[in-house]
C-alpha positions, 0 to 999 in steps of 0.5 A, a space after each residue: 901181847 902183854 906189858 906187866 899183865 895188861 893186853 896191848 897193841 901197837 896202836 889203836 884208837 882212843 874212847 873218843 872215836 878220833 884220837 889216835 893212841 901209839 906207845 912212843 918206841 923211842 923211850 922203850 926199854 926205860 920208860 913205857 909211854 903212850 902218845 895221842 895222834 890227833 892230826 895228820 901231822 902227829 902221825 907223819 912226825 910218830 912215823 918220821 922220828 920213829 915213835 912207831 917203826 917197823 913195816 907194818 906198823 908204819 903201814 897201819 899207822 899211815 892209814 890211821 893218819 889218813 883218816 885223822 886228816 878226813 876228820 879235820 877236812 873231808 876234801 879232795 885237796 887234803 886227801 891228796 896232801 896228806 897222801 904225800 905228806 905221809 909218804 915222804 915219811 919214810 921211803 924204804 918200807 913197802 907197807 906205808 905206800 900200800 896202805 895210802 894207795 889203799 886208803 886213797 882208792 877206796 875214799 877218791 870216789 866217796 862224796 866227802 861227807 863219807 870219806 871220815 867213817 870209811 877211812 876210820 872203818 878201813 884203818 881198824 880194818 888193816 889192823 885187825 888184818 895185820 894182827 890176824 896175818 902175824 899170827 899165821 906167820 907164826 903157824 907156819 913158821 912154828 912148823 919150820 921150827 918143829 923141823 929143825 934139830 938143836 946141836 944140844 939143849 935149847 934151839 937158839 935163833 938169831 934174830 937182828 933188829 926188832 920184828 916183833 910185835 912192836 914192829 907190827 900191831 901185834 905178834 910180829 912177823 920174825 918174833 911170831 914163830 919164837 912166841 909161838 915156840 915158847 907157847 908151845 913148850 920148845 925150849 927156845 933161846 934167842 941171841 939179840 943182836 943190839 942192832 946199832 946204831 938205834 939198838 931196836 934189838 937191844 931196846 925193843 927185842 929184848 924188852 918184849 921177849 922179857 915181858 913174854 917170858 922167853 930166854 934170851 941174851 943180848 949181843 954186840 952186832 958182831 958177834 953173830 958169826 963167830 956164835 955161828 962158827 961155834 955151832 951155838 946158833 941153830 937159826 936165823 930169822 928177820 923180818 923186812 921192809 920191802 922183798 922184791 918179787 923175786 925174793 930180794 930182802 931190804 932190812 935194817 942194816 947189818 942184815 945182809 952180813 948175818 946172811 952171810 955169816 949164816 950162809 958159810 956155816 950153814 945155818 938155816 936163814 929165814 925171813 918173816 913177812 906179810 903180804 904187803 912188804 912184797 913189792 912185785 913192782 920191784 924185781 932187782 933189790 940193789 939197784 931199785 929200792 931206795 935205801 934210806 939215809 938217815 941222821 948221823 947223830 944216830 950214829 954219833 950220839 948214844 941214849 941210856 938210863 943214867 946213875 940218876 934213873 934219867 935217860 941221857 945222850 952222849 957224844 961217842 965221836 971225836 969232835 969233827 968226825 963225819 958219820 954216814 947212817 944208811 939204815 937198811 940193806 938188801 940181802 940177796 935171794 940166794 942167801 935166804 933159805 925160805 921166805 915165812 908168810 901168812 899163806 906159808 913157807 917158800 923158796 927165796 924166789 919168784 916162782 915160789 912166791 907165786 906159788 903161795 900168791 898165784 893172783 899176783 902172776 899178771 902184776 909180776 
């Protein structure tokens, strides 16, 4: 995608053919910053602090940190340390762990004198591939929207937390068919929820649908329903962290209630996702995927741009006041109505995921 003209993905690698380079999400939409990773352990902290977020990314971000750490040493002792180190990074999202498993199978058996080229090799490899599936997320979900009727002037989706092109390497898995929308001349609105209590929505949504050009208002969390009850919402669609083989969707928080909301007005629910968020390990969402804990000054401290143009944070609690920050939940299949991949669109369900990844029955 394009930021003021000039053509960017989330992360690549830098001229030197080592150094890493990622744009720092944590300082968007005030300032555009890039960050170097130059060891394993700028890459656990970029994914840890949430520098870089979003499944897919999380995923190629680990895979290039493993190939920083066999560039500082080859061995079968850091591989296995780094392995771990960048796994307990994050535990919710399904791509961090296939990406090391991936990374991990494919050096084990190389003699330590090859394992930096091949580790390089395969992370340019995993983001090349996670730009190419996005872009057929959105193929197949443009055709969903080709379908859909507006209730007057443009369509208008909603859309929670950021899964756009930020969250991946490029186009985004929710936002890929609203692009591809708007490329295509369909007149296309997108509510944006804020997504409290990091604001992904409100800081990184509504920032890259600006840059693209595409119409769009911020919403306080809490509005959706009632925009839903007024008949001024013509579809929903997310991304994910993890799906279960059956059809379970865990998203950042607050997902669970737009199904909800859309589920009781009848509003078409869709979820955009690539392959690797698919843990066919996992059959029950509520009961076997961790749900991430995270600090509660997310919740209790809130950052802007201030009168000065600096970025500032502030206290929004009472002094004293606990805050709890779990950051995902988990929509249930029945309230999703089709789940948008690389190979096309299907039932919330475990035979219709095994319809487009028919290779998958044996592990299911």
């Amino acid at each position: 995608m394009r930021v003021d003209g000039r053509p960017y993905r989330t992360i690549w690698l830098d001229v030197d053919g080592t150094t890493v380079q990622v744009i720092d999400q944590t300082l968007l939409p005030h300032r555009f910053v890039i960050r170097d990773l130059r060891a394993m352990e700028d890459a656990e902290r970029a994914i840890r602090t949430m520098i870089v977020r979003g499944a897919p990314l999380i995923g190629a971000t680990a895979a290039y940190g493993i190939a920083l750490a066999m560039a500082a040493d080859p061995s079968d002792a850091m591989l296995a340390r780094a392995y771990q180190v960048l796994l307990a990074a994050r535990p919710t999202a399904v791509n961090l762990r296939w990406a090391l498993d991936d990374l991990r199978t494919r050096l084990s058996p190389l003699p330590p004198g090859s394992r930096r080229e091949t580790a390089y090799r395969r992370a340019a490899e995993i983001c090349d591939e996670d730009a190419e599936i996005c872009r057929r997320i959105g193929e197949h979900g443009l055709a969903e929207i080709r379908r859909l009727e507006p209730r007057g002037g443009p369509l208008n989706a909603l859309t929670h937390c950021n899964a756009g092109w930020l969250a991946t390497v490029d186009w985004g898995t929710a936002l890929a068919p609203i692009y591809q929308a708007h490329d295509a001349g369909i007149p296309i609105h997108v509510w944006v929820d804020e997504t409290r209590p990091r604001n992904q929505g409100a800081s990184l949504t509504a920032w890259e649908l600006g840059k693209h050009g595409v119409p769009h208002t911020v919403i306080a969390d809490n509005a959706g329903g009632h925009l839903m009850q007024q008949g001024k919402v013509d579809f929903c669609i997310v991304g994910t962290d993890r799906t279960t083989r059956r059809g379970d969707v865990c998203n950042k928080i607050g997902t669970y209630l737009k199904a909800l909301a859309a589920h009781d007005n009848g509003v078409p629910f869709y979820v955009g996702l690539p392959y690797p968020t698919i843990d066919w390990t996992i059959e029950d969402g509520h009961r076997d995927i961790p749900i991430e804990e995270r600090n509660a000054a997310e919740l209790s401290r809130i950052s802007g741009r201030g009168g000065s143009g600096d970025v500032v944070s502030v206290d929004i609690l009472p002094e004293g006041s606990p805050a709890a920050n779990p950051a995902f939940d988990v929509t249930p299949a029945r309230l999703v109505t089709a789940l948008i991949t690389e190979r096309g669109v299907c039932p919330a369900s475990e035979a219709g995921l095994l319809s487009l990844y028919p290779e998958q029955a044996r592990a299911a």
